[in-house]
Structure formats: C-alpha cells, structure tokens
Legacy VTK file of the C-alpha trace (Angstrom):
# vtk DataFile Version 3.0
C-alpha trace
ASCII
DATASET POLYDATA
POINTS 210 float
0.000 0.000 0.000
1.354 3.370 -0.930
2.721 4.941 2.589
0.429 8.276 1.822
-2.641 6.329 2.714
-1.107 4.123 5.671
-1.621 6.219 8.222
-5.459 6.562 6.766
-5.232 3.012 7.025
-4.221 1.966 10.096
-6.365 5.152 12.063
-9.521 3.063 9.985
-8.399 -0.659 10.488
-8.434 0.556 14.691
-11.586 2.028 14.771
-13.058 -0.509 13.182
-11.481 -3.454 15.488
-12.788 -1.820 18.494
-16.367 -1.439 16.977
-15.830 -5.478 15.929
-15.142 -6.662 19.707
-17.407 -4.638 21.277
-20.167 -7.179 21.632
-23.260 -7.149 19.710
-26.081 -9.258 17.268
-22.997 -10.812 15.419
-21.198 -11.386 19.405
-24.092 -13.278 20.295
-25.080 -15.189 17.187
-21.968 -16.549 16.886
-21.726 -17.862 20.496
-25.181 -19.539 19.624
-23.940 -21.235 16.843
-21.000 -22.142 18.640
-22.512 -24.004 21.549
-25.811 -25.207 19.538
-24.100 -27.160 16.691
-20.318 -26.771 16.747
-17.196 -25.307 15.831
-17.806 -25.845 11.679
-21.461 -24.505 11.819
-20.027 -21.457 13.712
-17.046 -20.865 11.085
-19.523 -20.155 8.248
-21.745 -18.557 10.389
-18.516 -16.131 10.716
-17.767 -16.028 7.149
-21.728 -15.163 6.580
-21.060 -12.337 8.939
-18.009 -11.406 7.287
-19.615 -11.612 4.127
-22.494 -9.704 5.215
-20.499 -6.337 5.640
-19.872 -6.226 2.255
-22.959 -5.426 1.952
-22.124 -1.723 3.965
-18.624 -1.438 2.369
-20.552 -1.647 -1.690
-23.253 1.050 -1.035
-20.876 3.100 0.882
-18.078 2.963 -2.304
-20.761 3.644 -4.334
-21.854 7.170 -2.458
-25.060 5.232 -1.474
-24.753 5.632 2.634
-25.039 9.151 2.781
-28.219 8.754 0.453
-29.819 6.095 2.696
-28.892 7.877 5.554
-30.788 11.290 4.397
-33.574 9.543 3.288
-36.434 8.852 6.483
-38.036 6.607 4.815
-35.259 4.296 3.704
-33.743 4.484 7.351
-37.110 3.361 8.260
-37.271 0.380 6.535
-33.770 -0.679 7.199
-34.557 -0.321 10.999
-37.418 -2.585 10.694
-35.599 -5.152 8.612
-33.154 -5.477 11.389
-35.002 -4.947 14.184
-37.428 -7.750 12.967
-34.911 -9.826 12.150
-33.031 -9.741 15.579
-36.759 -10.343 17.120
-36.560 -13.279 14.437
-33.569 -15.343 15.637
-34.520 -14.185 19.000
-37.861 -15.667 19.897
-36.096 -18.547 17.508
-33.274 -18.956 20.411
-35.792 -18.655 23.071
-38.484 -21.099 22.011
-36.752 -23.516 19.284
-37.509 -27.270 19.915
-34.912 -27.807 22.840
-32.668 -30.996 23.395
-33.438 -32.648 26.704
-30.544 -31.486 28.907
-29.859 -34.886 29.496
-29.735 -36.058 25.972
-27.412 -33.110 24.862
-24.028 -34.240 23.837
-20.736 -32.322 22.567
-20.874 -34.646 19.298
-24.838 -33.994 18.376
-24.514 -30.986 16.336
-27.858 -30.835 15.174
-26.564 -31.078 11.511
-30.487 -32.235 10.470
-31.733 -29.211 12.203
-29.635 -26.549 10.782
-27.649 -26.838 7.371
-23.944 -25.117 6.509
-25.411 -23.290 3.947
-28.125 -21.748 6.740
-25.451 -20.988 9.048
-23.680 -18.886 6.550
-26.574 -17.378 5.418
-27.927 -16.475 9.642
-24.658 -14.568 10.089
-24.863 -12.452 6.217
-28.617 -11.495 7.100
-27.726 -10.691 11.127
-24.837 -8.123 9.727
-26.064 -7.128 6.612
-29.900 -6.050 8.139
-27.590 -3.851 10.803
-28.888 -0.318 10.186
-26.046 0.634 12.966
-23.606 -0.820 10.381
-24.854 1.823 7.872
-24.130 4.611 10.466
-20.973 3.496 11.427
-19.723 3.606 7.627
-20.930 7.241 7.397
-19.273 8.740 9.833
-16.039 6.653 10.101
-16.227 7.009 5.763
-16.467 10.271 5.627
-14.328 11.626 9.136
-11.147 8.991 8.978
-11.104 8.381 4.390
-10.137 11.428 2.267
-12.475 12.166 -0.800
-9.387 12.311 -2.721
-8.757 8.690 -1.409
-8.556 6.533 -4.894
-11.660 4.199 -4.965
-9.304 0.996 -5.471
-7.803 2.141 -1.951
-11.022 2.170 -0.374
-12.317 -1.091 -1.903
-8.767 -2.745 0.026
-9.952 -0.912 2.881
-13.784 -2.562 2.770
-12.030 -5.879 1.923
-9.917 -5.632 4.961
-12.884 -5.049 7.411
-14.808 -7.677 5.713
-11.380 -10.165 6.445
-10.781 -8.824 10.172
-15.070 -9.583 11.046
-14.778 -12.866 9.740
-11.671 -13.615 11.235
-12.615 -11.963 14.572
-16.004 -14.296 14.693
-14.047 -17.908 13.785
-11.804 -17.210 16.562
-14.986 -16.629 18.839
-16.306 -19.322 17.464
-13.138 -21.560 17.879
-13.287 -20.734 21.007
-17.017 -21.074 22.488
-16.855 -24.289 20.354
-14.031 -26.327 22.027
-14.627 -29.407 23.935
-13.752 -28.253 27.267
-16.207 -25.327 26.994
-18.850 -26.838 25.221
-18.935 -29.382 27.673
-19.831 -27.164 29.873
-22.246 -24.788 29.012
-24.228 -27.841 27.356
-24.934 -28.672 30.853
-27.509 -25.336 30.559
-27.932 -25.063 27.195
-31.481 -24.185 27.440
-30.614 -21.448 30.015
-27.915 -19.956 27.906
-29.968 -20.045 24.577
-32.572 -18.435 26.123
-30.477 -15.412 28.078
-28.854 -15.090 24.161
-32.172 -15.060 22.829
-33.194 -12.397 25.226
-29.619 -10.421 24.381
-30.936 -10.433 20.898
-34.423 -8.988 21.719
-33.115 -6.223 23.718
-30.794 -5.097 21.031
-33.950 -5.240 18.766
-35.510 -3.213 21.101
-32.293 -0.435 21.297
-32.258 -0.506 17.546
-35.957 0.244 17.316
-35.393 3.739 19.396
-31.978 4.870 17.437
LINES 1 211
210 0 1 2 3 4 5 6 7 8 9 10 11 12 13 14 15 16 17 18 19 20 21 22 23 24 25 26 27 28 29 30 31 32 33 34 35 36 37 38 39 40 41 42 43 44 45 46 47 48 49 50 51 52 53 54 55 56 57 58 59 60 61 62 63 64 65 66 67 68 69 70 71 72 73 74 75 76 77 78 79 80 81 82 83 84 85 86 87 88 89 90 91 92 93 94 95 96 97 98 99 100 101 102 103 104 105 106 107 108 109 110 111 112 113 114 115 116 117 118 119 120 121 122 123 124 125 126 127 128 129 130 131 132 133 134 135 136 137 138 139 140 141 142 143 144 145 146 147 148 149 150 151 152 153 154 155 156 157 158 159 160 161 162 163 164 165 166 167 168 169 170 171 172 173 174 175 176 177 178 179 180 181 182 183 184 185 186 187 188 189 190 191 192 193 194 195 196 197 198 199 200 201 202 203 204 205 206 207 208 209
C-alpha cells in the first residue's frame, strides 16, 4: 500500500477493530452457533457475517450511505428489517424445539436441524440487516477516508474489514466451540440459549429507538 494512505489506514483498520469486539447481534449469534451445533457450523456462520459487511462497504463505495442515511423513509425500513430480524432469531433462540438437557451431547450438532449453507446465510442477514452498520460507515467514511482517497484504496480498505469480522467471529467461534467449553455450558444449554435469545431482543428493542 502506498505509505500516503497508511496512516489513513491503520487510524480506519483501529476504529473498526474496536467497533468489531465490542459485543453485539454478530457477538451473540456466533456464540449460539458455537454451543448449539459446533465449531464448523459457527465458522460459516462467521464467514456469513463477514460476508455480510460487504454489503455496507458496496453502497458506501458507491456514495449510497449518505443517500440512505438522508432519506427517512429508507432508514425506516432498514430499521425494521433489522429490528425484525433480531426479534426473528430471538424468539427462535428462546423457544426452538430444545434438546433434553440430558440427551445433549458435545458430538450432536444438530446437523439435520440446521444446514452449513443456513449458518452462513444467519450470520450475512444478522450483519447485513444492521442499520447501525450503515451509520458506522458514514461517519467513520467520511471523518477517517479522504475524498481524494482513490476508490481501489477504499475497496482494500472494505475488503480488509470484511477479512478482520470474519476472522474476529471464527476465533470466537473456535473458542465457544471447544470441547472443554462446550462441555460445559451444554450442561444449561437451554438457560444460555434463552439469556442469548433475550440479548438479541433487547438489542432489537435499542435498535428500534436509534
């Protein structure tokens, strides 16, 4: 990268890293996934996530997020998509058919009840439907990135944040998902799904009165 847009860089790639660990929808879905149906079914659900802020970085390179943002009635509907959504996979946390505690094992990963492909695509809808995603690019965009910033430096820019949230969430997941771990929160896995699923309704709620 050309050393006059490193320090643009690197003041970017920070901000964003704290706004990535700082726990939220994508925190908690992943820790789901991770304790529900195991370490591979919480890897895509990473990648989905990481996938899903593409979504923010292509309609922010394209001069869209200052659009969306100044329109009311787009903001609207964006805050309803995600704030139903995260009621969605909420109530689904909460009161999903349950494993008897007793019955729950570190090896049953529910693979019948829950697909790769619909782990991916749970973590591209929970970050993608993020209107707070959409307000973060604005004002990090437009404050931190230069207008005179060439576009192919901002698309390695998007790319980058897009590599550091799915990397971020596999390591969560890698974690939350190991056998020693596992083994025990299964022991309350009803308990825990249902204070995540409850985590997940109160952010709805929070997102309803941005």
């Amino acid at each position: 990268m050309n050393g006059e847009y490193f320090q643009e860089f690197l003041a970017l790639a920070l901000i964003h890293f704290i706004a990535v660990i700082v726990p939220g929808p994508d925190f908690v879905v992943t820790i789901r996934q991770s304790i529900r149906f195991g370490r591979l079914h919480s890897i895509f659900t990473a990648l989905g996530i990481g996938s899903g802020l593409s979504v923010h970085v292509i309609y922010t390179l394209l001069g869209l997020s200052a659009i969306i943002q100044s329109t009311p009635e787009i903001m609207l509907l964006m805050k309803v998509l995600g704030v139903g959504y995260l009621i969605f996979i909420g109530f689904n946390c909460i009161f999903s058919n349950k494993n008897n505690l007793m019955d729950f094992k570190v090896e049953n990963t529910d693979k019948s009840e829950q697909s790769l492909n619909q782990s991916f695509w749970l973590g591209f809808m929970t970050n993608a439907t993020n209107p707070k995603a959409t307000l973060f690019f604005v004002a990090v965009m437009t404050s931190v990135v230069s207008i005179n910033t060439p576009l192919q430096i901002q698309m390695y820019y998007g790319g980058w944040m897009c590599f550091v949230n799915a990397l971020w969430f596999v390591l969560v997941g890698v974690i939350f998902s190991s056998d020693l771990l596992r083994n025990k929160l299964s022991r309350n896995v009803n308990l825990i799904e249902a204070v995540l699923g409850s985590l997940l309704l109160l952010f709805a709620i929070r997102l309803a009165f941005l």
